[in-house]
Structure formats: structure tokens, C-alpha cells
MIVOBA-656844 format. One record per residue (C-alpha): residue number from 1; residue in one letter; chain; x negated, y negated, z. Coordinates in nm, 4 decimals. Last residue first. Example, Ala and Ser with C-alpha at 12.3 -4.5 7.8 and 13.67 -1.06 7.14 Angstrom:
# residues 2
REC:2:s:A:-1.3670:0.1060:0.7140
REC:1:a:A:-1.2300:0.4500:0.7800
This chain:
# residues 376
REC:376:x:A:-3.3910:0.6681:-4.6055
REC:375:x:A:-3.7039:0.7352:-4.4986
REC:374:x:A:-3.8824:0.4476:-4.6550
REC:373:x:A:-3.6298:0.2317:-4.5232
REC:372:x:A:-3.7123:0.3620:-4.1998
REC:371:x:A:-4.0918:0.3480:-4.1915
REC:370:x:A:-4.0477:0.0077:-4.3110
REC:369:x:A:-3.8123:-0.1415:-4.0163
REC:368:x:A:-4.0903:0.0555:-3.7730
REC:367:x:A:-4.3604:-0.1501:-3.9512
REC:366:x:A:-4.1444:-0.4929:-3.9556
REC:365:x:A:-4.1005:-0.4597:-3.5867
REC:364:x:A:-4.5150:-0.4034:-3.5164
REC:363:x:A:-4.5771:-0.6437:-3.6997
REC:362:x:A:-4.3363:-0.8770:-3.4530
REC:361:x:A:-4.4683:-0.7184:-3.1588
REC:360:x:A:-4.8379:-0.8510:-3.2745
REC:359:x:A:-4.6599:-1.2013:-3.3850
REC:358:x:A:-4.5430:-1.2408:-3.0044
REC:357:x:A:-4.8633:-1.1214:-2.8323
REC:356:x:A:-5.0816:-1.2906:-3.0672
REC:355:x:A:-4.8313:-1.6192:-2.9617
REC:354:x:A:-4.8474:-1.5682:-2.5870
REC:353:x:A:-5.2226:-1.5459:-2.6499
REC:352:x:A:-5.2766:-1.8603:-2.7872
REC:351:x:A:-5.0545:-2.0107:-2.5182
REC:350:x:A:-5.2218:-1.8778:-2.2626
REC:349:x:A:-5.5656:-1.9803:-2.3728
REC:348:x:A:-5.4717:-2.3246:-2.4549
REC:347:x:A:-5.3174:-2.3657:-2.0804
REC:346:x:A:-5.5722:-2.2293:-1.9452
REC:345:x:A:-5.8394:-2.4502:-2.1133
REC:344:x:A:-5.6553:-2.8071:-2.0375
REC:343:x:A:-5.6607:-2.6681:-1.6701
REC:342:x:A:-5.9835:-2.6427:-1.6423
REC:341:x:A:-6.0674:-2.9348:-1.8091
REC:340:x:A:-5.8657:-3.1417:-1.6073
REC:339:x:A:-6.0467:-2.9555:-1.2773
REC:338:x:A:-6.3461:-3.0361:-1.4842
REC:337:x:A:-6.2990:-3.4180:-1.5235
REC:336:x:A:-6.2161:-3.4298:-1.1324
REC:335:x:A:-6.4676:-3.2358:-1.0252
REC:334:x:A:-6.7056:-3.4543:-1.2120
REC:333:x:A:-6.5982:-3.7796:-0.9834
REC:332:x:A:-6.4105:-4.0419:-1.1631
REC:331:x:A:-6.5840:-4.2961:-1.3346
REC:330:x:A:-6.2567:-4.5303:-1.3923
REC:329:x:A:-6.2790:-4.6403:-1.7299
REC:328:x:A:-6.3406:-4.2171:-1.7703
REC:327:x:A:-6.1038:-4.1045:-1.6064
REC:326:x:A:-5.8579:-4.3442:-1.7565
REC:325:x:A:-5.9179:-4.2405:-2.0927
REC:324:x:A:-5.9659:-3.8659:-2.0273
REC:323:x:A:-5.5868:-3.8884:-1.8722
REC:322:x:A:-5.4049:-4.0580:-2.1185
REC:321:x:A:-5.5563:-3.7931:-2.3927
REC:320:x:A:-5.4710:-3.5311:-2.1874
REC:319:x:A:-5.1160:-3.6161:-2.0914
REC:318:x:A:-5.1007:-3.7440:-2.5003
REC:317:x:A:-5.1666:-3.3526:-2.5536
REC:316:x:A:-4.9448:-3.2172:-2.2945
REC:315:x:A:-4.6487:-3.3732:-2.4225
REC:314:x:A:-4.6558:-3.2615:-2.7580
REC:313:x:A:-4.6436:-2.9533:-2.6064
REC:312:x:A:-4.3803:-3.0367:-2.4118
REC:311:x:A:-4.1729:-3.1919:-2.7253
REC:310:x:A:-4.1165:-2.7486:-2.7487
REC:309:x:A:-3.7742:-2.8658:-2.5441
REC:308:x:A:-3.6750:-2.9908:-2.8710
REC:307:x:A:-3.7190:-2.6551:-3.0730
REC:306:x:A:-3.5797:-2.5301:-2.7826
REC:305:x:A:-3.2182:-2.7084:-2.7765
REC:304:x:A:-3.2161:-2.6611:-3.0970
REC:303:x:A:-3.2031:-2.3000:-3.1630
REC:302:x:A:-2.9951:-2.2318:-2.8693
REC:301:x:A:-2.7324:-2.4462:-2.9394
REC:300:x:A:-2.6952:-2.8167:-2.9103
REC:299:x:A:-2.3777:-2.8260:-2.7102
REC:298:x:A:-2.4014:-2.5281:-2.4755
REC:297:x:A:-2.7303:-2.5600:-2.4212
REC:296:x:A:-2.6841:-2.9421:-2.3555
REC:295:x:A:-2.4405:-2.8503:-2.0714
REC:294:x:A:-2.6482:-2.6321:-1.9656
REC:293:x:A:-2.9016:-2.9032:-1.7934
REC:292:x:A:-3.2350:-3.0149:-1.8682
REC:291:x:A:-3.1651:-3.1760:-2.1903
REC:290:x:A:-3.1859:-3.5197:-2.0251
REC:289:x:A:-3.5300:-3.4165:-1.8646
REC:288:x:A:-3.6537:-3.2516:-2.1671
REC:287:x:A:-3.5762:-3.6239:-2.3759
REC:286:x:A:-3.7297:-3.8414:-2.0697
REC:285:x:A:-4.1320:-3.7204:-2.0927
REC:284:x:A:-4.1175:-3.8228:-2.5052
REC:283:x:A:-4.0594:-4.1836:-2.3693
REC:282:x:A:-4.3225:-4.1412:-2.0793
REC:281:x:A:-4.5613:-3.9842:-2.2805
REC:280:x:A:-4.5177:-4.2939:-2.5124
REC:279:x:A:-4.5741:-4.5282:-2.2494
REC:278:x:A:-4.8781:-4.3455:-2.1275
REC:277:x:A:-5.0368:-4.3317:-2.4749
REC:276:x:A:-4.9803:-4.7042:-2.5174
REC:275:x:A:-5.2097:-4.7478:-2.2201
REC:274:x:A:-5.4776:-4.5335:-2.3794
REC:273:x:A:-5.4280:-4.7366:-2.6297
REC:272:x:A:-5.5146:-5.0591:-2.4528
REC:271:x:A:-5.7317:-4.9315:-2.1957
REC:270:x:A:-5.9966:-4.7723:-2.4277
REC:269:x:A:-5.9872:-5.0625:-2.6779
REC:268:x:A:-6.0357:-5.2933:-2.3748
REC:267:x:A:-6.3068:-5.0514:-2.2643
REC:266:x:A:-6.4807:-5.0006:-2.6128
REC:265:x:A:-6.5155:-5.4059:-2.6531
REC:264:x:A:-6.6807:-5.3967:-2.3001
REC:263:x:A:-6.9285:-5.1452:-2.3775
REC:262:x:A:-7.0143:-5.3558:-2.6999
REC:261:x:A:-7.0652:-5.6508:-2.4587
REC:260:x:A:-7.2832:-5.4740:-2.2457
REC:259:x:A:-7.3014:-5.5659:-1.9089
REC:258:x:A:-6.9591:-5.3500:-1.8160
REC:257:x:A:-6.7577:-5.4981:-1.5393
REC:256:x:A:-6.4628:-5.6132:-1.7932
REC:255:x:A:-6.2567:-5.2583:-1.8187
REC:254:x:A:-6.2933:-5.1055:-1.4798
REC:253:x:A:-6.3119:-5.3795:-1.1675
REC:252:x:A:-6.1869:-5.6608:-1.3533
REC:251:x:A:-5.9302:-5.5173:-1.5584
REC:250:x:A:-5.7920:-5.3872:-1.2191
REC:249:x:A:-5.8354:-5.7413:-1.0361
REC:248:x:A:-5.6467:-5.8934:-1.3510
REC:247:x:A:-5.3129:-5.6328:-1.3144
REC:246:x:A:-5.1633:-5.3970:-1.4958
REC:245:x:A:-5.3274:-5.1203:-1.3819
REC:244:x:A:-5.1802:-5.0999:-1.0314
REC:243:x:A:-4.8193:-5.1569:-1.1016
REC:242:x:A:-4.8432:-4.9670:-1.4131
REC:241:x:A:-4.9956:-4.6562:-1.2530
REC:240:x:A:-4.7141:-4.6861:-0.9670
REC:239:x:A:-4.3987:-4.7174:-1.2056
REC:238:x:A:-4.5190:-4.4222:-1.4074
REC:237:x:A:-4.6946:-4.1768:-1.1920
REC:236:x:A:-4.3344:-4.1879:-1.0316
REC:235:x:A:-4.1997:-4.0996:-1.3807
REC:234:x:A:-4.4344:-3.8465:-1.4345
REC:233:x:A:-4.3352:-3.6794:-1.0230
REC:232:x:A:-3.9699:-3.6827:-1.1406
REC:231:x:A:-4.0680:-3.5738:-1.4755
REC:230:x:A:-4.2359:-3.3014:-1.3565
REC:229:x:A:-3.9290:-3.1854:-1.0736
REC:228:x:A:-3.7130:-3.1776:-1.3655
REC:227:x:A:-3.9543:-2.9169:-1.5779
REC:226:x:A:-4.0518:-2.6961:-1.2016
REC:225:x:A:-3.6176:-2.6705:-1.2573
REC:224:x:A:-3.6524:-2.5153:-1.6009
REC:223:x:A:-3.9184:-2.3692:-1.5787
REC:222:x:A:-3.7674:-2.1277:-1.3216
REC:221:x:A:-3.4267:-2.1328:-1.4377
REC:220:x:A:-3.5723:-1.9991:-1.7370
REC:219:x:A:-3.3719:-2.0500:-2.0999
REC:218:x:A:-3.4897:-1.9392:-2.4597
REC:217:x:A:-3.7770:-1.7058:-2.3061
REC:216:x:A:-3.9963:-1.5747:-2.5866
REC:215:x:A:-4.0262:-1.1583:-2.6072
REC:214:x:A:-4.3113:-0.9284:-2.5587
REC:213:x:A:-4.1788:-0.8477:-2.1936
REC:212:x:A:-4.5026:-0.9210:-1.9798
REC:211:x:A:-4.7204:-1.1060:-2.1898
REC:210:x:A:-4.4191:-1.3188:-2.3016
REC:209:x:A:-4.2707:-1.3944:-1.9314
REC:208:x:A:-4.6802:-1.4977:-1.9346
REC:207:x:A:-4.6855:-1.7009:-2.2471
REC:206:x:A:-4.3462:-1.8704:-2.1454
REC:205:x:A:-4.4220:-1.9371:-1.7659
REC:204:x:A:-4.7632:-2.1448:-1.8658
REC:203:x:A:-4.6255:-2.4074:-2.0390
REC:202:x:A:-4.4135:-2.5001:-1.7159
REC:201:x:A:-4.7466:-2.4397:-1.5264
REC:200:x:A:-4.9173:-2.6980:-1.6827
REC:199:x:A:-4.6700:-2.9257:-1.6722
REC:198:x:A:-4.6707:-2.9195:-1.2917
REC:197:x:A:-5.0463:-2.9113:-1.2192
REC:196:x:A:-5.0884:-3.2163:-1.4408
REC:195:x:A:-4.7858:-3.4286:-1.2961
REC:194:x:A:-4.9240:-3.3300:-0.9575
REC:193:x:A:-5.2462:-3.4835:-1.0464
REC:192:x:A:-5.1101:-3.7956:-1.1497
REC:191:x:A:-4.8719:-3.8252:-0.8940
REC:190:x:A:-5.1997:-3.7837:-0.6757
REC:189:x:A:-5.3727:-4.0754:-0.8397
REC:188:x:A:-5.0832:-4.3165:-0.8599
REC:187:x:A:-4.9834:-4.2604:-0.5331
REC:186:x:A:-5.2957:-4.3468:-0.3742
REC:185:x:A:-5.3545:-4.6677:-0.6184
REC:184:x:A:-5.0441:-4.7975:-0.4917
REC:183:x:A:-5.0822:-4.7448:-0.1299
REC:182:x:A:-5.3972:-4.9191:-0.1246
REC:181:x:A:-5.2880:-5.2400:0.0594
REC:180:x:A:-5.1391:-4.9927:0.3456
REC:179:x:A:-5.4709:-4.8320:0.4313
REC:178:x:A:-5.4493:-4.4585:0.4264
REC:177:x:A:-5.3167:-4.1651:0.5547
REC:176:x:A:-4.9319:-4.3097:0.5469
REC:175:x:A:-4.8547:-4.3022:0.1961
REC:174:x:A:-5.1606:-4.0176:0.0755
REC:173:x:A:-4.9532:-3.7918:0.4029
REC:172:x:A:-4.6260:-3.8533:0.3054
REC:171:x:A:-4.7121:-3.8136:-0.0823
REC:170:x:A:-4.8438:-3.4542:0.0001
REC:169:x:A:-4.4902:-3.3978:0.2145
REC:168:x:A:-4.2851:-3.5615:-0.0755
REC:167:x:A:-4.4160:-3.3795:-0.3433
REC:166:x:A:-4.4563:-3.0151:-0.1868
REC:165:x:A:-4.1709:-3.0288:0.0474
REC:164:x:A:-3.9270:-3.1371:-0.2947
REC:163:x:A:-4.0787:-2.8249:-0.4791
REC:162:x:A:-3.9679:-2.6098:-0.1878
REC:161:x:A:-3.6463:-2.7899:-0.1659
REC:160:x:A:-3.5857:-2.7086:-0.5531
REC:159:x:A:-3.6632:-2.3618:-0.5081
REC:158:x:A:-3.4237:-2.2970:-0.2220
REC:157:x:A:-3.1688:-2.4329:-0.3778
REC:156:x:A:-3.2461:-2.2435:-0.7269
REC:155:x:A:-3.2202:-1.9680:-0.5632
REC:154:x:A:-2.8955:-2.0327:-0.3699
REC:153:x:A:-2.6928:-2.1095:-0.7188
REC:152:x:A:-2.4801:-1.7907:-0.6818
REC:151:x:A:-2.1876:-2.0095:-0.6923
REC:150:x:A:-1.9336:-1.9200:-0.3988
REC:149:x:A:-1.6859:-2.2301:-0.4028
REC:148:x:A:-1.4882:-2.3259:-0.0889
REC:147:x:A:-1.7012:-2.6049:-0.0645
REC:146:x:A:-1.7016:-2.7376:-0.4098
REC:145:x:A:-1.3416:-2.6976:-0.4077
REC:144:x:A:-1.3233:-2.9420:-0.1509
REC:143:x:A:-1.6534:-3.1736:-0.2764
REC:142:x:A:-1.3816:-3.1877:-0.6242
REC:141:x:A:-1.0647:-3.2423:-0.4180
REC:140:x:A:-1.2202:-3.5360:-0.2906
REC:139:x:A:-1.0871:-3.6382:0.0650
REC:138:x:A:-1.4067:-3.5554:0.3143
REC:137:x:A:-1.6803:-3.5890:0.0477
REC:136:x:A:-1.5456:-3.9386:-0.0543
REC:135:x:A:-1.4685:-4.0400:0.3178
REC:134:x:A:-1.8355:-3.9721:0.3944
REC:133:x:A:-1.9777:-4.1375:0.1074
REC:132:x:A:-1.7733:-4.4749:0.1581
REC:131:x:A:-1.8656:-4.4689:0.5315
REC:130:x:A:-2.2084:-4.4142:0.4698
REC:129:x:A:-2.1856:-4.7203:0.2151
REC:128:x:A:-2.0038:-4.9290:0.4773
REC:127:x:A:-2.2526:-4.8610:0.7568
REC:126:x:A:-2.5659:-4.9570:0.5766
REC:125:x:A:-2.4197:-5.3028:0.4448
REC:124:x:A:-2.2875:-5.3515:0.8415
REC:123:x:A:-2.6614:-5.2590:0.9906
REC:122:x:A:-2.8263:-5.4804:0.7416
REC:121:x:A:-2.5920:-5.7574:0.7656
REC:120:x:A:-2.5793:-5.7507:1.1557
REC:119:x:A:-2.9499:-5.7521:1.1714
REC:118:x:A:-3.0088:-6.0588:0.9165
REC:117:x:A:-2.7333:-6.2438:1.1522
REC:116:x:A:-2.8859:-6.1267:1.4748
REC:115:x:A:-3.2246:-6.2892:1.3410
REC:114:x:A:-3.4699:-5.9975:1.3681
REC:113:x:A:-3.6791:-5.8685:1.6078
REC:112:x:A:-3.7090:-5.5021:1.5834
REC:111:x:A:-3.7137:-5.2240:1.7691
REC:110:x:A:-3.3821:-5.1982:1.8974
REC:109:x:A:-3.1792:-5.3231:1.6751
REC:108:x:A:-3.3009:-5.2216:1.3351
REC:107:x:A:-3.3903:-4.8919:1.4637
REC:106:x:A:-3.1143:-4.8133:1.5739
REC:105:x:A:-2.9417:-4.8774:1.2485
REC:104:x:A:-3.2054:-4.7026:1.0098
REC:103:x:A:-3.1246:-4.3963:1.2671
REC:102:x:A:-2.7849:-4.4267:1.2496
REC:101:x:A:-2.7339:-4.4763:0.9060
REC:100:x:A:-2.9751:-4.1873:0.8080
REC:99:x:A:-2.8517:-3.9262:1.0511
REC:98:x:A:-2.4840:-4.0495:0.9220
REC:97:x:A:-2.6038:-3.9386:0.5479
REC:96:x:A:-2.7958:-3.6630:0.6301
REC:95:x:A:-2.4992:-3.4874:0.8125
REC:94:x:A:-2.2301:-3.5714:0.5322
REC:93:x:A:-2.4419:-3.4517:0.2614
REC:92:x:A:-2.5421:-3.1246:0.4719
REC:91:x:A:-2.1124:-3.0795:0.4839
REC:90:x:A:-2.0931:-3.1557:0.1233
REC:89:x:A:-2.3268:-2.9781:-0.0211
REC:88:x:A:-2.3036:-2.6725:0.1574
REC:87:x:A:-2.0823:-2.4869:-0.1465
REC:86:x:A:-2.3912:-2.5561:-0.3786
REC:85:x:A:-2.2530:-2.7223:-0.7178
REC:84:x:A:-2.6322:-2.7198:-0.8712
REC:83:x:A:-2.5829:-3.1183:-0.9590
REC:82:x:A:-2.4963:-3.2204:-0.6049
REC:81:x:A:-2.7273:-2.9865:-0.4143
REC:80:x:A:-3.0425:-3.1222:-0.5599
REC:79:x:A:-2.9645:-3.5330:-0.5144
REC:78:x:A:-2.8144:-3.4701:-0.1741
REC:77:x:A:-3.0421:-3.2511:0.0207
REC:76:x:A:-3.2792:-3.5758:-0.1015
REC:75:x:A:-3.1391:-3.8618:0.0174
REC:74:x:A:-3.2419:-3.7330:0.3926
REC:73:x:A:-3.6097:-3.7355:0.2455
REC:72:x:A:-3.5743:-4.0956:0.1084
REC:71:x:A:-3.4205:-4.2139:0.4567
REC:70:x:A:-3.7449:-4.0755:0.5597
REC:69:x:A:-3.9342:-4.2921:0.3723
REC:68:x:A:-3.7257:-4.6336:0.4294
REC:67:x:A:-3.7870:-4.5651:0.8088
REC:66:x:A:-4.1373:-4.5633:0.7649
REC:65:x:A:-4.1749:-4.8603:0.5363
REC:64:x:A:-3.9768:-4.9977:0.8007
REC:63:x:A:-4.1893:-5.0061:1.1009
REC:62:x:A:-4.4649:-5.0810:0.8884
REC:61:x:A:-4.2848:-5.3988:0.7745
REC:60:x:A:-4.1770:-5.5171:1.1250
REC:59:x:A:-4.5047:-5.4591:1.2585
REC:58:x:A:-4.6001:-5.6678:0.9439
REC:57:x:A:-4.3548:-5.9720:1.0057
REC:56:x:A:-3.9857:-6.1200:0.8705
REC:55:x:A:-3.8469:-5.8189:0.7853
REC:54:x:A:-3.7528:-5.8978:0.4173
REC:53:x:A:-4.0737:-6.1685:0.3644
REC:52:x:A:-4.3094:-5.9033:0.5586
REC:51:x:A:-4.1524:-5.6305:0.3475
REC:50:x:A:-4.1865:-5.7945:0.0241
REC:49:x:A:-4.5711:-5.9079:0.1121
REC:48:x:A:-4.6380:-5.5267:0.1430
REC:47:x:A:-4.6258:-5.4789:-0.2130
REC:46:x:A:-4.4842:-5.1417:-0.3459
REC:45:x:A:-4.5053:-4.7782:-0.2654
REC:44:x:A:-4.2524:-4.7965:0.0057
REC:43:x:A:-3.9961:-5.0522:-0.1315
REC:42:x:A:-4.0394:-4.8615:-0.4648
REC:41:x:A:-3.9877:-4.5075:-0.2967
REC:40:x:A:-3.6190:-4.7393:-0.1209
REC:39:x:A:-3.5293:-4.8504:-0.4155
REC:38:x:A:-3.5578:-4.5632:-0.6348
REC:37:x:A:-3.3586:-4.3196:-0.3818
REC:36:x:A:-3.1068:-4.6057:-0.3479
REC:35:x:A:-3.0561:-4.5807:-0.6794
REC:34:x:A:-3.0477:-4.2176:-0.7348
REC:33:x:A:-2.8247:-4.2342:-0.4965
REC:32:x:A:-2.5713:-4.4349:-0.6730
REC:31:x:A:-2.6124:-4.2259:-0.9695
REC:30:x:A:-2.5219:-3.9559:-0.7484
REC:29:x:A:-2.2092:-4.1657:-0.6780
REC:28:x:A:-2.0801:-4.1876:-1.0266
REC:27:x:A:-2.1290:-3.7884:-1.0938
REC:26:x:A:-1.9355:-3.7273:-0.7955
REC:25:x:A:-1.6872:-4.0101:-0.9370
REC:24:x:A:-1.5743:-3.7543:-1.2281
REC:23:x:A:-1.8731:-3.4471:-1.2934
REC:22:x:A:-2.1234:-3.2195:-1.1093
REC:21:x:A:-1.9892:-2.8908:-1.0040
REC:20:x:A:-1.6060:-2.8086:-1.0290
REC:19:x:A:-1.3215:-2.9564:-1.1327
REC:18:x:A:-1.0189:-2.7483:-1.2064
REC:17:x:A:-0.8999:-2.7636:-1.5265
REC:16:x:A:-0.5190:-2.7744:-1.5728
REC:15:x:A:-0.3367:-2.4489:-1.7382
REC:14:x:A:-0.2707:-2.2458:-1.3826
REC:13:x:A:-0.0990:-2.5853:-1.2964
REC:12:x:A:0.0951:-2.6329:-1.5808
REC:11:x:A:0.2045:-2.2882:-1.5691
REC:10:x:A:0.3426:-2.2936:-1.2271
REC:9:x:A:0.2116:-2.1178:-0.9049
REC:8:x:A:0.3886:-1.9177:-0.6859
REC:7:x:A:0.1835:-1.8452:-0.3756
REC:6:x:A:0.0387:-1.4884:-0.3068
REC:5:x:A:-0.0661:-1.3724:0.0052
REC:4:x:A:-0.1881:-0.9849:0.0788
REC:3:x:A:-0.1237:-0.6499:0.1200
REC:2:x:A:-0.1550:-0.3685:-0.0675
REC:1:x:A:0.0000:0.0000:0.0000
């Protein structure tokens, strides 16, 4: 005999969509967050005089560069759950969120000295966009369903949190290790070095899934997500490599201190297209982040959607050009030159023998095809 509850439902009903995963105004406010996410890494990694003119003082400042940073690590749970759909998404969202606000708020009132009316606009902005978070996750039948859900996305959780303690935990330490007026230069140079470990190992999963199997992966969750978490880290590289080349004191120091004039003329030519080589990364760095989703699987087909996902090799390339340049303007040490060298070398080698593997299984396909029609 079977039990159980059933409800009658209508045909309309059973016939509407029901919304689930990213999409509507949860797609709006992870936007939002992705703002606040920006602002607050910028605020951190930027000038110190735009602290001291905000908060009024450099105890202040410190103070709140350190707040700022952790508010960026309760953003986070947030930005990763949101897209995959995870059923906890709302409650941890929820959590973070009012562990933020609270803490930013005590802070703000107890430990520093501000003008009451500077305080009570900080705290009161910070406590209406919590509140406007919290009562969209408590009332929206999209976070509801979301919750109730039972998406085996728990992998790719746990993977992106692992990549999220690698990149903000070594940028904690370079961020706060250091003297505050290098901050910039800090983060550029390990983003840069993370953003060379990273893409190197996305071009390295192919060749060895191909080793292993003899076929080419069309979609890996696994590349996929160490891909997002590379253009993350590029784009970071980005904002703070520009901020701290683009300036007279760096010209200075690495592209005018030569004695020779003809050394000189090299550096500017150096700087200026190696420069343009970053800016183009960047541009090609965007498309596999926007296609990093299967939505645009769906959509573009498998066929396209890796023959543009293959810009990564093209990617590679102007990462090694960009990053010889620079080295060199900037004499870095020799382990730094071979560790890029290194890595350049792997990747070659694994791709060249991702592709004997794939044309050798490929012979080997058209051989067997033979025998048979010759049997026939």
C-alpha cells in the first residue's frame, strides 16, 4: 500500500517555469556584490591618502583597510554559491552578510573617532543594504526553491572555496606583511604569479585527461572553474599593474635609469608594447570568462564554444611575452625568469604530447576502419 501527500495542481501551474539557479533580481544583486567586492579590494590595494581623507587619520585607515578585507572574504560565500545554485546559499548569505554589518558597524563606533554624523551615515548606508539582502533571500521564491533544491553542485563548492583560500589567504599575508605604501607593487607581483600558475594548469588538464583516456575534453568542471578563478586573479593583476606602472616614479626607476641613450630608446619601446600586450591579454582574458558558464554551451554548441575557449592559447603567448618584458625592465631575480621558463616549457611539452597522443589514436582509428572495409 503507498502512502503519501499529493496536492492538486493545475495545468498552468505544472506548465510555468520554475526559477532556479542564477537568474531575475538574484542575478541583479550579485552584480551588486560584485561591486562592493571591487570597491572594497580597490579601497585595500589602493592609495592610502583615500583612506586618511575617508576616515579622517592613518590609525583610522589601517583600522579599516582591515575591516574592508574581511568584509571581502564574507562577500565571497556569496559570489560562488549564487551562480552554482547551492541549497546553503541563502542561509550562509544571510549569516555573512549580518557578521559583516555588524562587525564594520562596531567597529566604526567603537574604535574610531569619527564625526557622529560621518558615523551615523556609514553605519545607516551599511545597515540598509544588509537589510535589503536579507529580506530578498528571506521572501524570494527563487533563494526558496534554491534552498529546498538538492543540486549535486557540492564539488564544485568545495573547489571554488579552496581556490578562494589560496588567493585571498596569500594576498592577506603580501597586503598586510608589508609596508602599506607598497601594497600595490605586492599585489601586482603575486597576482602575477598566480595568474601564471593558474593558466598553466588550465592548459595542462586537457593534455593529461588526453594522456590518460586518448580523447579531448569538450567541458571539465575542473578547468573550467581553475579558468574563472584566472581571470579573477588576471583581472586583479590588471587594475594593480596599471596603477603601479603607470606612473612617472615607475618610468623613472625602470625605463629612464639606463646611461645609455640607446638602452633607453629600447626601454620605452619595451614598456610601450609590452604594455599594449597586457591590455590585449586582458581583452582576449574576458571572452573565456563570459563563456564560462552552460548557458553558452548550450547556445553556441559544442564546436564553438571550444574553438573559442582554445583563445587560451593565444592567451598564454602574449602572458609570456608581457611577462619577459617586464622582467626584464625590472631585473628580476634569475629564479624568477626560470620559474617562467619552467613553466613556459611544461606547458609546450604537454601540449605537444596531448596532440601525438590524439593524432596517434586517430591512426590508429582509420587503420581498424580499413581493416574492416577491406574485410567486407
Amino acid at each position: 500500500m503507498t502512502t503519501g501527500r499529493y496536492e492538486k495542481v493545475s495545468t498552468r501551474t505544472l506548465g510555468r517555469p520554475r526559477p532556479s539557479g542564477s537568474g531575475g533580481w538574484l542575478t541583479v544583486f550579485w552584480c551588486i556584490a560584485c561591486l562592493f567586492v571591487i570597491w572594497h579590494v580597490t579601497a585595500v590595494v589602493g592609495s592610502t591618502p583615500g583612506l586618511i581623507a575617508m576616515f579622517e587619520s592613518p590609525e583610522n585607515a589601517a583600522i579599516m583597510r582591515a575591516v574592508l578585507w574581511l568584509k571581502v572574504w564574507l562577500w565571497a560565500p556569496f559570489l560562488i554559491l549564487a551562480p552554482l545554485g547551492h541549497r546553503l546559499m541563502p542561509a550562509v548569505t544571510i549569516v555573512t552578510v549580518l557578521i559583516a554589518t555588524i562587525g564594520e558597524s562596531c567597529v566604526i563606533y567603537l574604535a574610531l573617532d569619527l564625526e557622529p554624523f560621518k558615523s551615523a551615515m556609514v553605519i545607516g548606508f551599511n545597515v540598509l543594504i544588509a537589510a535589503i539582502f536579507c529580506s530578498y533571500l528571506l521572501v524570494s521564491r527563487r533563494a526558496r526553491i534554491i534552498r529546498l533544491s538538492a543540486r549535486p553542485v557540492d564539488e564544485r563548492a568545495r573547489r571554488h572555496f579552496i581556490l578562494l583560500l589560496l588567493v585571498l589567504g596569500s594576498l592577506s599575508v603580501i597586503i598586510f606583511a608589508g609596508d602599506l605604501d607598497a601594497i600595490t607593487d605586492r599585489v601586482s607581483f603575486l597576482s602575477a604569479y598566480q595568474f601564471a600558475i593558474f593558466l598553466a594548469v588550465v592548459l595542462l588538464i586537457g593534455p593529461v585527461r588526453t594522456l590518460q583516456t586518448g580523447r579531448t575534453a569538450v567541458n571539465n568542471y575542473l578547468r573550467r572553474d581553475i579558468g574563472i578563478w584566472t581571470a579573477i586573479v588576471g583581472l586583479l593583476h590588471f587594475y594593480a599593474g596599471t596603477k603601479q606602472s603607470m606612473t612617472q616614479d615607475y618610468i623613472a626607476a625602470y625605463v629612464e635609469s639606463a646611461y645609455d641613450v640607446y638602452d633607453v630608446m629600447l626601454r620605452e619601446q619595451l614598456f610601450f608594447w609590452g604594455t599594449i600586450v597586457g591590455f590585449v591579454t586582458l581583452l582576449i582574458l574576458l571572452l573565456p570568462l563570459a563563456l564560462s558558464n552552460d548557458r553558452s554551451l548550450r547556445r553556441l554548441g559544442k564546436q564553438w564554444w571550444k574553438s573559442l575557449h582554445r583563445s587560451s592559447y593565444i592567451l598564454f603567448a602574449l602572458m609570456v611575452v608581457h611577462a619577459v618584458v617586464f622582467q626584464y625592465l625590472e631585473h628580476r631575480n634569475v629564479l624568477f625568469v626560470g620559474f617562467l621558463l619552467i613553466v613556459t616549457l611544461v606547458v609546450l611539452g604537454a601540449q605537444i604530447a596531448g596532440f601525438v597522443a590524439v593524432m596517434r589514436k586517430r591512426r590508429r582509428h582509420r587503420r581498424v576502419r580499413a581493416r574492416r572495409a577491406a574485410g567486407r
